[in-house]
C-alpha atoms as one frame of an Amber mdcrd trajectory, in Angstrom:
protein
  22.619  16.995   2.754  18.766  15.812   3.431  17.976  12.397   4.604  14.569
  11.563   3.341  12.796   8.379   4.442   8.665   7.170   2.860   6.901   5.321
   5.143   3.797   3.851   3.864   1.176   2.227   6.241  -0.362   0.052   4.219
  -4.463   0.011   4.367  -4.737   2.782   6.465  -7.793   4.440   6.295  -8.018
   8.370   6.750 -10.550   7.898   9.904  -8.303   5.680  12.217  -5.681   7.811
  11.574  -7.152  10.384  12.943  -8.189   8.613  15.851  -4.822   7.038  16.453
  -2.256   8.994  15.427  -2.472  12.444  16.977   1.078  12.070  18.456   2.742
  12.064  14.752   4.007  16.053  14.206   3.739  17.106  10.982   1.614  18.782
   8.015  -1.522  16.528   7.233  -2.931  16.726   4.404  -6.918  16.435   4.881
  -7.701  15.289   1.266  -4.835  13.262   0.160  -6.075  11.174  -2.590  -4.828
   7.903  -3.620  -4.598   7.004  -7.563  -6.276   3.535  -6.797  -7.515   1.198
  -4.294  -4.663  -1.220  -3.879  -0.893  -1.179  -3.306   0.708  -1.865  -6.576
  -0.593   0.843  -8.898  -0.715   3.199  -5.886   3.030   2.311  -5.167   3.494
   2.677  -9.157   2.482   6.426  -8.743   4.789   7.407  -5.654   7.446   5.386
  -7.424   7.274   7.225 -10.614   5.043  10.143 -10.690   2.461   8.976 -12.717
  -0.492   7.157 -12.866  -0.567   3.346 -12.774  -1.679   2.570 -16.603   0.636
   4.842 -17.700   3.531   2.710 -16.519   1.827  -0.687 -17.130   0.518  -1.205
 -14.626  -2.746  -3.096 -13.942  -5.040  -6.100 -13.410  -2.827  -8.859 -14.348
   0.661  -6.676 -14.832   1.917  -5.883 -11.820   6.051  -5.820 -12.736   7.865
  -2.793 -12.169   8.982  -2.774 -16.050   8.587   0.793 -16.451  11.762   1.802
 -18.713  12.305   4.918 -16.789  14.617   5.012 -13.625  12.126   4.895 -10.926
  12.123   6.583  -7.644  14.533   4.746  -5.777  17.168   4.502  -8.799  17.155
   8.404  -9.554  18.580   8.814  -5.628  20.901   6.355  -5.994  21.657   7.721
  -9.384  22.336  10.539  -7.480  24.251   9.684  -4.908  21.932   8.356  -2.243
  22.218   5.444  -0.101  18.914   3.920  -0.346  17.231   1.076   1.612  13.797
  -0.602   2.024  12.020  -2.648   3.997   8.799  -4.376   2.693   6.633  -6.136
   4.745   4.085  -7.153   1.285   4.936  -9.540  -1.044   3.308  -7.538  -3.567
   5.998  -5.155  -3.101   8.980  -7.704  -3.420  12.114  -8.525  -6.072   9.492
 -11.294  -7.427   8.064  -8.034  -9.049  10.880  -5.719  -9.150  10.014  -3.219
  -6.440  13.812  -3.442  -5.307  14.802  -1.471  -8.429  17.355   1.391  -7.321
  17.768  -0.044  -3.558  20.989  -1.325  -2.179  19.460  -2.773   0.783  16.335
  -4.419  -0.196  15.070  -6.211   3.302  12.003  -8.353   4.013   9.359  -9.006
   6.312  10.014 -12.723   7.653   6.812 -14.164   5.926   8.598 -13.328   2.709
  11.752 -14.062   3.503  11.414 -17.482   5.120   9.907 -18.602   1.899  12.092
 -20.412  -1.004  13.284 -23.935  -2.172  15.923 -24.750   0.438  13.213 -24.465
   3.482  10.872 -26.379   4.872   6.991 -25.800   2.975   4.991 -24.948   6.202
   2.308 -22.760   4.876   1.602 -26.274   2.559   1.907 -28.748   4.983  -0.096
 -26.595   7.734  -2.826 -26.264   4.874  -3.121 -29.319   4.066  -2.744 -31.603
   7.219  -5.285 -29.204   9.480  -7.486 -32.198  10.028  -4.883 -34.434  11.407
  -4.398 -33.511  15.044  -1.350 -32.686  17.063   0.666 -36.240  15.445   0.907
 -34.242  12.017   4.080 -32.162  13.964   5.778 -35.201  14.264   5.438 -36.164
  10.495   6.896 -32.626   9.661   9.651 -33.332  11.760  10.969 -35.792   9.899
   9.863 -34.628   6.684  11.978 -31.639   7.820  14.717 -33.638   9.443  15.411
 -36.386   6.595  14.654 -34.008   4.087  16.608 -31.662   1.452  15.656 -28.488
   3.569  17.771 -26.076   5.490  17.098 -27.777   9.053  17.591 -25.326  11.428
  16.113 -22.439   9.478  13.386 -24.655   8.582  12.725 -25.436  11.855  13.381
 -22.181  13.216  10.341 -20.845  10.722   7.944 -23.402  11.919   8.249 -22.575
  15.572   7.815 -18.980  14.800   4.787 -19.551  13.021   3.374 -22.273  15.715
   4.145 -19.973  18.750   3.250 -16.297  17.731  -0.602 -16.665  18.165  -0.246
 -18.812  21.912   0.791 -16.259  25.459   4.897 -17.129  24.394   4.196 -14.979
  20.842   6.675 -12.003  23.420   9.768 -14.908  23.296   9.506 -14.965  19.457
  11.589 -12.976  17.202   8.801 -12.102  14.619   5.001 -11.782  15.869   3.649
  -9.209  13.927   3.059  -8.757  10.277   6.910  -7.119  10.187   6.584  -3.722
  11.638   8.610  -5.070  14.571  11.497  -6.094  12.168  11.344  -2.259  10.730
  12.203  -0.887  13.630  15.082  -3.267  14.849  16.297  -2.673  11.224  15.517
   1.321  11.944  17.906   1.006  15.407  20.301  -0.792  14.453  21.322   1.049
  11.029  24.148   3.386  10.442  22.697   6.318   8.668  25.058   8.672   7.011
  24.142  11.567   5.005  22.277  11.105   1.561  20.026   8.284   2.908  16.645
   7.178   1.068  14.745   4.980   3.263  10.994   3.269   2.165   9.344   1.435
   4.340   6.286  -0.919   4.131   3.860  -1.754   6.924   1.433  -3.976   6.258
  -0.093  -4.154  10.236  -3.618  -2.453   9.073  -3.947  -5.236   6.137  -6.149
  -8.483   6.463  -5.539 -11.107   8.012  -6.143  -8.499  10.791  -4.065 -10.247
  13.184  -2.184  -8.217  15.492  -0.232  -9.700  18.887  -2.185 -11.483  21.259
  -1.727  -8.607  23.654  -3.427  -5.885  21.297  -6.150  -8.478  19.895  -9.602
  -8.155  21.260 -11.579 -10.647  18.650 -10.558 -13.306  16.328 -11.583 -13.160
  12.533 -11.471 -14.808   9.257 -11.794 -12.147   6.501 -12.068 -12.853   2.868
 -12.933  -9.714   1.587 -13.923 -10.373  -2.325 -16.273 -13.122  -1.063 -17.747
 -11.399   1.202 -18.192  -8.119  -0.851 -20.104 -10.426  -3.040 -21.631 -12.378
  -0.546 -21.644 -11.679   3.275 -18.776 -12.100   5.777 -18.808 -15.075   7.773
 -18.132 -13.121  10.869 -19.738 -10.586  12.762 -19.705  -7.127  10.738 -18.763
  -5.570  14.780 -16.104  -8.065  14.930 -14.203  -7.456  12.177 -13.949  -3.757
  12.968 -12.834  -4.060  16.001  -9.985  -6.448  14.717  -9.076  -3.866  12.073
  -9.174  -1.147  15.168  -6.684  -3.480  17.485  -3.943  -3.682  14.437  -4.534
   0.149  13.653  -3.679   0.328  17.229  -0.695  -1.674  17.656   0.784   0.087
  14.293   0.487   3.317  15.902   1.901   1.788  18.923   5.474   0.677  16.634
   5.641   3.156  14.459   5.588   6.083  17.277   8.536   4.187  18.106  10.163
   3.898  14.720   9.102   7.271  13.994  11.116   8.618  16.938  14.417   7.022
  15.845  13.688   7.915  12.224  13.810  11.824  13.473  17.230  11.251  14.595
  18.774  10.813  11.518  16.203  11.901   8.431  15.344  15.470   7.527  12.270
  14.623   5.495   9.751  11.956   6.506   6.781  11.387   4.408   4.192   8.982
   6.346   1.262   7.864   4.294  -1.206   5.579   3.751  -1.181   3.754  -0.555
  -5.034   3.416   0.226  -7.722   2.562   2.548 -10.498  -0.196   3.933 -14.179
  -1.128   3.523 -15.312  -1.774   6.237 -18.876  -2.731   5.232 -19.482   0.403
   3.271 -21.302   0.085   0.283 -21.540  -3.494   1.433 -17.694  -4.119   0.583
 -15.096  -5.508   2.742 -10.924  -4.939   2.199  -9.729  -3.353  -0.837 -10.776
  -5.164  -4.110 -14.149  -4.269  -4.889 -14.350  -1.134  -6.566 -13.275   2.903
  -5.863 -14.811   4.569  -3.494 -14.252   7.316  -1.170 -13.064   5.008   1.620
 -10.442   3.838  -0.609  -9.481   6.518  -2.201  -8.661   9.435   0.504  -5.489
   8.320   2.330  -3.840   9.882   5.462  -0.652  11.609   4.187   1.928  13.732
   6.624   4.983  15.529   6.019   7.270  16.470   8.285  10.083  18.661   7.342
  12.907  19.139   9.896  15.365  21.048   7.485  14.399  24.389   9.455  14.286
  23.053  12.736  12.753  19.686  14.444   8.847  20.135  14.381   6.610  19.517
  17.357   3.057  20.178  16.175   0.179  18.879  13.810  -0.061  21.394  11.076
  -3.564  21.169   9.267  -3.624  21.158   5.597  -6.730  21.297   3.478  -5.202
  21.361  -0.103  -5.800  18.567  -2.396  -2.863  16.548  -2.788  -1.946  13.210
  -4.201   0.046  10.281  -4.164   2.175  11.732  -7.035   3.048  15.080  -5.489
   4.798  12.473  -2.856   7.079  11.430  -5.456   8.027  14.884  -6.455   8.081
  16.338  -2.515  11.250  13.689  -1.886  13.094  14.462  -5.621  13.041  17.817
  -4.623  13.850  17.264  -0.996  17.195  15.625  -2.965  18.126  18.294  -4.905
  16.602  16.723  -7.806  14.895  17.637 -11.512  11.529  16.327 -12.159  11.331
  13.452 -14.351   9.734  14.509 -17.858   6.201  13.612 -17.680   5.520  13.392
 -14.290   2.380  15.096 -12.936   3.400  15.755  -8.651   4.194  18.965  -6.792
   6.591  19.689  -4.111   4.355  18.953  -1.316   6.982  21.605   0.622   6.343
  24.230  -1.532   2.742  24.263  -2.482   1.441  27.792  -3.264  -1.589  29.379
  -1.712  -3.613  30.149  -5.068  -6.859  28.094  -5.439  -5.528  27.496  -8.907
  -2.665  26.037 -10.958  -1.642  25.723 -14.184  -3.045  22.234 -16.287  -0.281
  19.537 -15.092  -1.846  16.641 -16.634  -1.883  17.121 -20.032  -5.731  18.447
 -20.691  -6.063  20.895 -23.260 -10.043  20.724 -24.122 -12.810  22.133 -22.368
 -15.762  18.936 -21.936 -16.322  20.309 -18.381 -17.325  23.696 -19.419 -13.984
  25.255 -17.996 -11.170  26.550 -19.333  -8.019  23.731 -19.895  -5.496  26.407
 -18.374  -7.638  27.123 -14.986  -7.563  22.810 -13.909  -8.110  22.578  -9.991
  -4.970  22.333  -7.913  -4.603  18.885  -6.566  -7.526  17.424  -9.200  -6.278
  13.653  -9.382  -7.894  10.819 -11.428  -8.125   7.822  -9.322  -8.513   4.323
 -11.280  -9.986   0.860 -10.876  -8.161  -2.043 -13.118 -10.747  -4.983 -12.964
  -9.316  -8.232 -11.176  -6.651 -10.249 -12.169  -7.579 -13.722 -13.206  -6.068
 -15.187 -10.006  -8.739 -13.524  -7.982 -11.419 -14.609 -10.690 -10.252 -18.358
 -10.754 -10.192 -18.383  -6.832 -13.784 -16.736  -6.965 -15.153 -18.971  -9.028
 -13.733 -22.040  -7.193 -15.969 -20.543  -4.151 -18.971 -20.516  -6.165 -19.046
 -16.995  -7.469 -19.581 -16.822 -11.214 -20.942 -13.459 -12.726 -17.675 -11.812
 -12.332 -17.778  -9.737 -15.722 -18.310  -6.251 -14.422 -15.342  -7.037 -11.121
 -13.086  -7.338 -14.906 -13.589  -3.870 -16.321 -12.188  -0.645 -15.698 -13.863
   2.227 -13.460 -12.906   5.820 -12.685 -12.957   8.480 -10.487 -12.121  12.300
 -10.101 -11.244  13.380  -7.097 -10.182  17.484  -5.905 -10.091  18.723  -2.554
 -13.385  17.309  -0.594 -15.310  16.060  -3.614 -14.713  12.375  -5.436 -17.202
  11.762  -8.319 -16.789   7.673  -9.040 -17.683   5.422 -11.112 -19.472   2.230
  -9.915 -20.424  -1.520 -10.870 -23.834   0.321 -10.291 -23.719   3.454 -11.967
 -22.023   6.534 -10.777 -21.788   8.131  -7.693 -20.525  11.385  -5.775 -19.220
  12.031  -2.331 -19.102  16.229  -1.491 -20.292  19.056  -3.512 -19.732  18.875
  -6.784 -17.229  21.700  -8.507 -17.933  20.561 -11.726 -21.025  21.194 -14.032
 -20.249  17.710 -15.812 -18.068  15.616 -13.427 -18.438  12.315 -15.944 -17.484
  15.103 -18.580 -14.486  15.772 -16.249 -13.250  11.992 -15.932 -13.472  11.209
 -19.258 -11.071  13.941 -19.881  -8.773  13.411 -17.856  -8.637   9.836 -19.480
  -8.182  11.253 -22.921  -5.214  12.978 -21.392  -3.641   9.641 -20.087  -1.451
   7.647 -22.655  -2.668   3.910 -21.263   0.030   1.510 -21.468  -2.081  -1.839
 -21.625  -0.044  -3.724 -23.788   2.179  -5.102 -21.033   2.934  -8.828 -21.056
   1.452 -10.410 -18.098   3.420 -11.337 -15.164   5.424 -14.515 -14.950   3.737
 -17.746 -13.156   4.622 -17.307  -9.610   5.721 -20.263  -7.793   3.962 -21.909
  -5.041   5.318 -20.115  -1.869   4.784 -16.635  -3.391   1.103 -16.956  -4.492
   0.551 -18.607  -1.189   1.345 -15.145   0.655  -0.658 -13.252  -1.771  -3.707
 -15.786  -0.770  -2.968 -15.055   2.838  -3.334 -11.425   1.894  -6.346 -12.038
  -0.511  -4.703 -11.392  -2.914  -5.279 -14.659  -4.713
């Protein structure tokens, strides 16, 4: 029986990682690649196996509608108990990310939302001007209302206190990873358990507790890719430093009970920061290699518990993750899907064409393809993010709309940009735009998707805290 648990640190770049996380044992893979630069299509690919637009998902279309049982529904399928935590809205029933999960828990920004409480994010919003007497309007509001009292209550005075010195006497003051591990400790694993996690301490607003935070910061990242930041380039990285610190901080911990009870953990990043490079900020504005290469571990227990930090330099990808935990169950591959066994890799340089490719516009032959050779993709902006941009004055938005692409293998990335193309490495190909567009050509695009559903209020107000709106 093999307990297998995902754990994705959301944002996490490769670099602070490294810097932060020697204490996690494990095989690391040194060029993991992402299959895009934010968390829905990336989750889309360890989820099913595939690349984002084939499964529908993309700028606008961010529902888990794929027909096929996804990840979490072929362990359960199977047997498995399976659980999740999500600490991203993006990642959420709203969207159907809870497909296949019997316990399908939420980060309290998420959860605290709906009809029956109190609408703190709005009032806060909108009364900032109003001085300390606005409280005592809420109260009422909340008091005489048609709100939950006490849990509305109890959600205002978690979000009033967790950024003053009593933040330690709250229940919730971090973005959720706190919540994970309470959840972590206070489970009852048995055997066949599928656990996914989502930590979403390394993503904007950059705010960790007031004991790890060094700076304060306001990020928008899309305006300030296309503008400047409004704070101090220094600043901001050191605020993105202090949460990468406090993550590795909770997850050692949740890490350490997690090795009690799970054979297989996967830890991994869904895709990285810009942190001024190529004068971009967050995760919206473009593909590049910052983006793209993700920190990705494996630890595998099933032999004995492991100690040490195992080196990998193998190209993987997110899709061989969804593959590595099938097998780890005992299970088939789903037809179609393009991962490996990250557990079983073999040592030749070379593997047989998994994608699909059966022409020869690089100049090589289709049957010699590069192990670990993944096609990483760039969807445009949904028209949330173009409305909101526009409302700050941004209007020549047409090229942030269309699609880009990348190919990336081992330590080279050849990407497209708004600019032109670019390359990051040595080059193994004699046409790497050649390369890209072949790999396209061997991608069935599923772009007719309907687009999602209006979200309500409350939900599109968390994806603007994230900027994702």
């Amino acid at each position: 029986m093999t307990n297998v648990a995902l754990v994705v640190l959301d944002t996490l770049r490769y670099d602070a990682f490294e810097e932060h996380f020697d204490w996690l044992p494990g095989r690391r893979f040194e060029y993991a690649w992402s299959t895009s630069h934010w968390t829905v299509p990336a989750h889309a690919s360890l989820f099913t196996g595939r690349y984002a637009s084939e499964v529908g998902i993309y700028a606008g279309a961010q529902t888990f509608d794929w027909p096929d049982p996804l990840l979490a529904e072929r362990l359960r399928s199977a047997g498995y108990t399976t659980r999740a935590f999500s600490a991203n809205p993006n990642l959420s029933p709203v969207f159907d990310a809870d497909r296949g999960f019997d316990e399908f828990e939420l980060s309290w920004r998420i959860r605290h939302h709906g009809d029956d409480l109190f609408d703190w994010d709005g009032f806060i919003a909108e009364t900032r001007d109003r001085g300390p007497e606005r409280y005592a309007h809420a109260l009422k509001e909340v008091l005489l209302g048609d709100n939950r009292t006490l849990p509305s209550l109890k959600h205002g005075a978690v979000l009033k206190l967790r950024d003053t010195p009593l933040a330690s006497s709250v229940e919730h003051v971090d973005e959720g990873a706190s919540t994970a591990l309470d959840l972590v400790r206070d489970a009852r694993f048995g055997d066949e358990e599928f656990l996914f996690l989502n930590l979403m301490e390394a993503h904007s607003p950059y705010d960790p507790p007031p004991e790890w935070k060094t700076v304060e910061v306001d990020i928008d990242g899309l305006a300030a890719s296309l503008g400047e930041p409004e704070d101090d380039p220094a600043d901001i990285r050191r605020a993105y430093d202090d949460c990468v610190q406090y993550l590795s901080h909770v997850y050692e911990r949740i890490f350490a009970r997690l090795r009690e009870e799970f054979d297989v953990i996967v830890t991994l990043s869904d895709h990285g920061e810009l942190l001024g490079e190529h004068d971009g900020w967050e995760h919206l504005s473009g593909i590049y290699p910052e983006l793209a290469r993700v920190p990705l571990s494996v630890y595998d227990a099933r032999d004995g518990p492991v100690e040490d930090v195992i080196y990998d330099d193998r190209s993987v990808s997110l899709m061989d993750v969804h593959e590595t935990v099938l097998a780890a169950a005992n299970l088939e591959s789903d037809p179609g899907t393009r991962g490996r066994d990250l557990t079983d890799l073999p040592d030749a340089d070379r593997e047989p064409d998994s994608a699909g490719v059966d022409d020869e516009a690089d100049g090589e032959p289709a049957d010699s393809v590069r192990a670990g050779e993944v096609l990483v993709e760039y969807h445009g902006l949904p028209e949330r993010h173009v409305d909101a941009l526009r409302r700050k004055g941004f209007e020549d938005l047409d090229d942030r709309t269309g699609w880009l692409d990348g190919v990336a293998v081992a330590d080279y990335f050849g990407y497209e940009t708004f600019d032109g193309f670019e390359e990051w490495g040595d080059s193994p190909y004699e046409d790497p735009r050649a390369r890209i567009e072949t790999l396209v050509e061997g991608i069935d695009r599923r772009t007719d998707v309907s687009e999602d559903p209006e979200l309500d209020e409350s939900v599109m107000r968390q994806l603007e805290d994230l900027g994702y709106a």
